[in-house]
C-alpha positions as CSV (number, residue, x, y, z in Angstrom):
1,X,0.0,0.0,0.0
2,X,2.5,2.2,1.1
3,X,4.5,1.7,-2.2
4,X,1.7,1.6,-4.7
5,X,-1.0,4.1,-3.2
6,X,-0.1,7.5,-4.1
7,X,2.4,7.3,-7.2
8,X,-0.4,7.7,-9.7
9,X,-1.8,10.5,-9.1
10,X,1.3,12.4,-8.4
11,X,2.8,11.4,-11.6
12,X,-0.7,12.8,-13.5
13,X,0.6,16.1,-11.5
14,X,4.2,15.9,-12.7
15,X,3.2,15.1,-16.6
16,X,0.5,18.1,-16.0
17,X,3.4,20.2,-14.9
18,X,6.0,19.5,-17.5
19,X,3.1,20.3,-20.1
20,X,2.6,23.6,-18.9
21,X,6.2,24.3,-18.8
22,X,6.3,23.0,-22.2
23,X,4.7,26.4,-23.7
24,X,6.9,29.2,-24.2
25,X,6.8,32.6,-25.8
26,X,8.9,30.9,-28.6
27,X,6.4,28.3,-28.6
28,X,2.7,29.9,-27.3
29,X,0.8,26.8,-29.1
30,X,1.8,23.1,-29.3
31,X,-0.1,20.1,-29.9
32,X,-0.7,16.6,-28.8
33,X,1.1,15.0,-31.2
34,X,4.2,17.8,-30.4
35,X,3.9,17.3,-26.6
36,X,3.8,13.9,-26.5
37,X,7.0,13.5,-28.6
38,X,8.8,16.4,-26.8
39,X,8.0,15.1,-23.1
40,X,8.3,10.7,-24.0
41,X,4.2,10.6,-22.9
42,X,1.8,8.8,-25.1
43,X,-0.7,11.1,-27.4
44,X,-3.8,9.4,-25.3
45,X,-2.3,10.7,-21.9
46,X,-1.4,14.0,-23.3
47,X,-4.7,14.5,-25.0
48,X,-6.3,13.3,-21.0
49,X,-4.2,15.9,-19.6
50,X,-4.7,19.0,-21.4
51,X,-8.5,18.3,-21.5
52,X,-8.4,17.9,-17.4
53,X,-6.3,21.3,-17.4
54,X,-8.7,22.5,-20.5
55,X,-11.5,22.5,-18.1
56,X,-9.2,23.8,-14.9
57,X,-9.3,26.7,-17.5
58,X,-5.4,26.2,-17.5
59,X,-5.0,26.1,-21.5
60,X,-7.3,27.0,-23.9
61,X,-7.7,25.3,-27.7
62,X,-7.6,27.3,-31.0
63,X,-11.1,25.5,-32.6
64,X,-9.0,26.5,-36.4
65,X,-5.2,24.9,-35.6
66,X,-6.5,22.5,-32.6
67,X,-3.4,23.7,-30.7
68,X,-3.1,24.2,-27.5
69,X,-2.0,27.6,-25.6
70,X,-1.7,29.0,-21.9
71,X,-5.0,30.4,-20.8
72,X,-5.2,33.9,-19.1
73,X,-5.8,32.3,-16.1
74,X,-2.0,31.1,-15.8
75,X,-1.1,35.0,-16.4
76,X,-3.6,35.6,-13.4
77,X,-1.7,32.7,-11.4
78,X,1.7,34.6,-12.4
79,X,0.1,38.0,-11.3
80,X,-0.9,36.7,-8.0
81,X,2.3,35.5,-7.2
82,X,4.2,38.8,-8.2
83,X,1.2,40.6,-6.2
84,X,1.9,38.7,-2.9
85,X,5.4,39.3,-3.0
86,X,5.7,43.2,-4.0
87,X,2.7,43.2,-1.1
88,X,4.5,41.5,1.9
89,X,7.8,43.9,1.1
90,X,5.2,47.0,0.6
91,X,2.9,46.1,3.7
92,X,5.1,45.7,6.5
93,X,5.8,48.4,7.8
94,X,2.6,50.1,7.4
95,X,0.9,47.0,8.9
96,X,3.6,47.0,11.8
97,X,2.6,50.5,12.5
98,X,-0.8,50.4,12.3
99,X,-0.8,47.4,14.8
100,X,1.3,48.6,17.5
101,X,-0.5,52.3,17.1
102,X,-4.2,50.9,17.7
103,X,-3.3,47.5,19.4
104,X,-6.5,45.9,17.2
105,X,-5.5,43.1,15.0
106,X,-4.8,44.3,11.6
107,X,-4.8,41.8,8.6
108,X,-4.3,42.2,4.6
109,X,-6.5,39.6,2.5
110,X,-6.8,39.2,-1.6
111,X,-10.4,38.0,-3.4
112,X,-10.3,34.6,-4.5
113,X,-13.8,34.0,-5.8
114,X,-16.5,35.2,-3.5
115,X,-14.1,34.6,-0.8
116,X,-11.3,36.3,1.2
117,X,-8.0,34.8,1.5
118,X,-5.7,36.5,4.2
119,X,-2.0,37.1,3.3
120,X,-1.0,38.9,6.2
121,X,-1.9,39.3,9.7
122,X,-0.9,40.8,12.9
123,X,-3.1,39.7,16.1
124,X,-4.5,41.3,18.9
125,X,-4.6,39.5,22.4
126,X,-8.9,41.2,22.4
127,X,-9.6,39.2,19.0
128,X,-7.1,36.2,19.6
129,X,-10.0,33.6,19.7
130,X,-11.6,35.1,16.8
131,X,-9.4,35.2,14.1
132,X,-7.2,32.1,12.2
133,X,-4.0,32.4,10.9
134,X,-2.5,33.6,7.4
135,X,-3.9,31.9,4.8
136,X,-7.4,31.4,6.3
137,X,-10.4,32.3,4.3
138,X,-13.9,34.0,4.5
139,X,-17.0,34.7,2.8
140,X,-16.5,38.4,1.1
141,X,-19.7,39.1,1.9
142,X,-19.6,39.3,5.8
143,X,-16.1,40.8,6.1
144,X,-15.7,44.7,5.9
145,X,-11.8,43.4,3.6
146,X,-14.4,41.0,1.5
147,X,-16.7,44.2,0.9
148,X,-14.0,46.5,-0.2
149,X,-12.3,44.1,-2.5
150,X,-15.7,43.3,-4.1
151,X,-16.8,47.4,-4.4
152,X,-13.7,48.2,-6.5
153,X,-14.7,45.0,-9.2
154,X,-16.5,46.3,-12.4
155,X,-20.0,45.6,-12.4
156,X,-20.5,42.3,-14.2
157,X,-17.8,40.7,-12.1
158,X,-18.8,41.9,-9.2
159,X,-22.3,40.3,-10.0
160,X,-20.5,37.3,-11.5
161,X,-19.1,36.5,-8.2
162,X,-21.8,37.1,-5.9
163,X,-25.4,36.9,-8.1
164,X,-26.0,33.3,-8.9
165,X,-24.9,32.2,-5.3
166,X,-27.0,32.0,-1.7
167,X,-25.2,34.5,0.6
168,X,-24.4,32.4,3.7
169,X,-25.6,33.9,7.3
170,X,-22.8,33.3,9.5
171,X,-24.4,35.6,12.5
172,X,-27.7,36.9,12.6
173,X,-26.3,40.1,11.7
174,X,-24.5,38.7,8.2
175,X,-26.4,40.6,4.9
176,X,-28.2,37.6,3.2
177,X,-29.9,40.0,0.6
178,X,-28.0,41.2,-2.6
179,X,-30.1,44.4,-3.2
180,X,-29.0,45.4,0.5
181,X,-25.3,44.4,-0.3
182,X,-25.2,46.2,-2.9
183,X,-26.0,49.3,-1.4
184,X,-23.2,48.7,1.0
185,X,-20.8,48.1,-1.7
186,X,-21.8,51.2,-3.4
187,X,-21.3,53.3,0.1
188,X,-17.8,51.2,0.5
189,X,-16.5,52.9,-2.6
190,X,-18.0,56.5,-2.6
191,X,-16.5,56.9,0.9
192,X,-13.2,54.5,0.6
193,X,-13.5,51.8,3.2
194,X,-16.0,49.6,4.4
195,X,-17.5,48.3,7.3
196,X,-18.7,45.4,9.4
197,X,-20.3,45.1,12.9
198,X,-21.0,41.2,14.0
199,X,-21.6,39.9,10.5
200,X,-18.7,37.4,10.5
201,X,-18.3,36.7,14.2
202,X,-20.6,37.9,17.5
203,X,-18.6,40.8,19.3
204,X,-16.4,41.8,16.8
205,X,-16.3,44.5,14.2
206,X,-13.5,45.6,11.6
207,X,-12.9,48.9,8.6
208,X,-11.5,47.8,5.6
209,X,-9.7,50.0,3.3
210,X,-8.3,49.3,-0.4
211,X,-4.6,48.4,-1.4
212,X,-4.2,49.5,-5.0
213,X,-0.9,48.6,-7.5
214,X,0.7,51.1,-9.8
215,X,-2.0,50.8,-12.5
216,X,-4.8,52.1,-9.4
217,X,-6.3,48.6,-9.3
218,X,-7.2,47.5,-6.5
219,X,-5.7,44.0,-6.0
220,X,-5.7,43.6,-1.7
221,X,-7.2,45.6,1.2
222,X,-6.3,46.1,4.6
223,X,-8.5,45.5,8.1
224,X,-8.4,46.6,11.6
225,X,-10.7,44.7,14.0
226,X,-11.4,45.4,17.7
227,X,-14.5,43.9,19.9
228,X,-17.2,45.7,19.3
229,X,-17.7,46.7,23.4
230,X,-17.2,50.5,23.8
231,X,-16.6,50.3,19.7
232,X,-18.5,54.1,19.6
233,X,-19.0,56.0,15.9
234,X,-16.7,58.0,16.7
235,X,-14.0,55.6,17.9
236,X,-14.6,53.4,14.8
237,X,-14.5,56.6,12.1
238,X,-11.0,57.1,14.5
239,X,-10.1,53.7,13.3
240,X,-11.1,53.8,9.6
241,X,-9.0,57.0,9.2
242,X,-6.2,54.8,10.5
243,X,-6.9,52.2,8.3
244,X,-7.4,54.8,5.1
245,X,-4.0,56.1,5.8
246,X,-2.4,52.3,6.3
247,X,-3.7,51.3,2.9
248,X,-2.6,54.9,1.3
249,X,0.8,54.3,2.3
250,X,1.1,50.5,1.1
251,X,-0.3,51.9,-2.2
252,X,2.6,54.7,-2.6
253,X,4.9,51.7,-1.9
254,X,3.6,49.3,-4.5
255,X,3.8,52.7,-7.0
256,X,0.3,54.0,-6.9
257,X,-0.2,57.8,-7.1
258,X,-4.0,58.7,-5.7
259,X,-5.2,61.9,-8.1
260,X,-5.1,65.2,-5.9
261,X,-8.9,64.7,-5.2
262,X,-8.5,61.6,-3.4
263,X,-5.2,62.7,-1.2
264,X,-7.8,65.6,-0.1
265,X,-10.2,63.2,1.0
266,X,-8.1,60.9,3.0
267,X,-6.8,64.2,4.9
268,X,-10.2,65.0,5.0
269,X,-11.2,61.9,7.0
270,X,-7.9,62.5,9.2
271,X,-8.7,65.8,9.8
272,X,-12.2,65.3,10.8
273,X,-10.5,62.5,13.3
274,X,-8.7,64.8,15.0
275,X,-11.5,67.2,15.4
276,X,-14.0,64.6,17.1
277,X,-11.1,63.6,19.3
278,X,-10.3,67.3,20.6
């Protein structure tokens, strides 16, 4: 068993692999007979494998030349991993800071799907219980980082994501109704960050603001959470101007430059911080 179980599968993984590494920008299409020559495999295992990774949305199939090519979901793949890096340099110190300033637990997450996936994270001893480690995920609907990621998606993606799909209660205070969503999405991204208060865990709520590359996409947003006990208006605006300023800063690093507008706004929401706090 121990000899014969696994080795199967994890060879259909290594012939998958060296197919994709097959393609090049020499060679963008190749097909089964070329593949099957180039990597020793037999055409009938070649042709399995590319339709498996066909319908992973891996490669794609010119219907004139039958060739095969890369799909733009590998360039995604390739994007992510060039996003997490330039992000984790970019983040750090702006994360460190805002953690240590606020003592909340602070957290950076990407949109996979209709879910959050958190890169980065820095815990508070209040929310210890409450939140995983790096790497966890989360319904985008119930999490103030989920809402701002899926604001800043154009319209038809945003309804791709989230339209065709039940929006799961995970508190009694989670949104379960699109239309109402929507409206909070809409409010996320005239005013810059979002909010949530008990819809992904009882006693806890979190501001999100958005992280955008050098292009102004947004491509990861930043969280503060604190328990929502003595959590007043005017202590969680305090935080979300935090959190606006945390997320400017990581945006300068990874090359974004905000139009003069939107710098007035962020010191807009820091100054009217300061004013509520004097």
């Amino acid at each position: 068993m121990a000899n014969g179980g696994p080795r199967k599968p994890v060879s259909a993984v290594r012939s998958a692999t060296r197919i994709l590494k097959a393609f090049s920008i020499a060679e963008p299409e190749l097909g089964v007979t070329d593949l099957a020559r180039r990597l020793g495999l037999s055409k009938s295992g070649v042709h399995h494998l590319l339709a498996t990774l066909a319908e992973e949305q891996m490669v794609e199939r010119d219907p004139v030349s039958r060739r095969y090519r890369l799909s733009i979901k590998m360039f995604e793949l390739g994007t992510r991993v060039a996003i997490s890096g330039q992000l984790h340099e970019a983040a750090t110190l702006p994360l460190d800071h805002l953690h240590f300033s606020t003592a909340a637990t602070v957290q950076i997450g990407i949109l996979d799907g209709a879910e959050v996936v958190y890169v980065e994270r820095r815990e508070s001893q209040a929310t210890l219980r409450t939140f995983g480690t790096v790497g966890r995920r989360n319904v985008a609907h119930a999490t103030s980082t989920g809402k701002v990621l899926l604001a800043f998606l154009p319209p038809d993606e945003l309804l791709a994501r989230i339209a065709n799909r039940p929006l799961a209660a995970l508190t009694p205070h989670t949104i379960t109704r699109l239309p109402v969503l929507l409206d909070q999405l809409r409010e996320a991204r005239r005013r810059g960050y979002a909010e949530q208060v008990e819809e992904s865990s009882l006693g806890v709520a979190s501001v999100a603001a958005p992280i955008r590359d050098d292009s102004g996409r947004v491509v990861a947003a930043i969280s503060m959470a604190r328990p929502v006990a003595g959590l007043s208006p005017t202590v969680r605006r305090r935080h979300a101007a935090a959190t606006v300023e945390a997320a400017g800063q990581i945006s300068e690093r990874l090359g974004y430059r905000p139009p003069a507008a939107r710098t007035r706004a962020r010191a807009s929401l820091t100054a009217d911080d300061s004013a509520s706090m004097s």
